[in-house]
C-alpha positions, 0 to 999 in steps of 0.5 A: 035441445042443444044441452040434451044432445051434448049430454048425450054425447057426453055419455055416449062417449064416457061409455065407449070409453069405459068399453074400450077400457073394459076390452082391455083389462084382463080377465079376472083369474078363477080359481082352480078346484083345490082338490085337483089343485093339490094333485097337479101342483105335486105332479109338476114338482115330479114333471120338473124332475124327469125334465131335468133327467132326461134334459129335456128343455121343452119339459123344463119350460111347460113346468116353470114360468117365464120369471122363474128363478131358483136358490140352490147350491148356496146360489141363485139361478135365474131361467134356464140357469139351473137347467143347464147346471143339471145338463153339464153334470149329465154330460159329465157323467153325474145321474142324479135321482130325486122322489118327492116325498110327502108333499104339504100343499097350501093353495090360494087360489092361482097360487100354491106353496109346496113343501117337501123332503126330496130324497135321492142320490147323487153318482158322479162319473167316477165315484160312488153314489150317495144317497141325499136327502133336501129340503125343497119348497117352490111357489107356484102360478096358475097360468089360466091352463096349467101350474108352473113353478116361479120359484124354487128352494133347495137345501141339502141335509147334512148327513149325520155326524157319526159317533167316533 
């Protein structure tokens, strides 16, 4: 008798243990539909841009993670780092445009890889505008609710030599 209700301590406890456990381990992640996948991870890229556009910082965050980082300009830029870069020019005077164009889409589940040619222009304050093109690609994660972007590349294409 005593053995029986020391063991069925043993797995009362062992089972209170593992629920307790169990209560405390994430929810597993499901997957979005990749269909709508697709669509909303090129519609957080454009959300991004008109972020940056307009300075609007709370658009900047519902686009990007909490860890985001960026490479850009030959530099990194962690949080809101770039974000304020966009703001000082603005306040200079520079508007910047930006399109993303044909974006390529790769998803896996709750992640996702975007590549694409961004093509806009540059019009400092003082100058002339000239029209740029860059080669983007950002990682993005979904949080459970939404995409967000945790990491983004930029390189500009050079314009082409003219012939002499």
């Amino acid at each position: 008798m005593q053995r029986t209700k020391i063991a069925l301590a043993a797995l009362a406890t062992a089972a209170l243990s593992a629920c307790a456990h169990g209560a405390a381990a994430p929810a597993p992640v499901s997957c979005p539909a990749p269909d709508s996948a697709i669509t909303e991870v090129a519609q957080v890229m454009r959300d991004m841009y008109t972020a940056l556009t307009k300075d609007d910082l709370d658009g900047w965050h519902a686009a990007i993670t909490k860890d985001f980082f960026s490479f850009d300009v030959g530099k990194r830029f962690d949080g809101d780092a770039l974000f304020d870069v966009i703001k000082t020019n603005h306040a200079k005077g520079t508007v910047y445009v930006w399109t993303v164009n044909d974006p390529r889409i790769d998803v896996a589940c709750d992640m996702a890889l975007i590549t694409y040619v961004n093509t806009g222009s540059v019009t400092p304050s003082a100058g002339a505008t000239r029209n740029v093109s860059w080669l983007e690609s950002a990682t993005m994660k979904h949080d459970g609710q939404r995409w967000r972007i945790s990491f983004f590349h930029s390189t500009s294409v050079p314009e082409p030599v003219r012939p002499q």
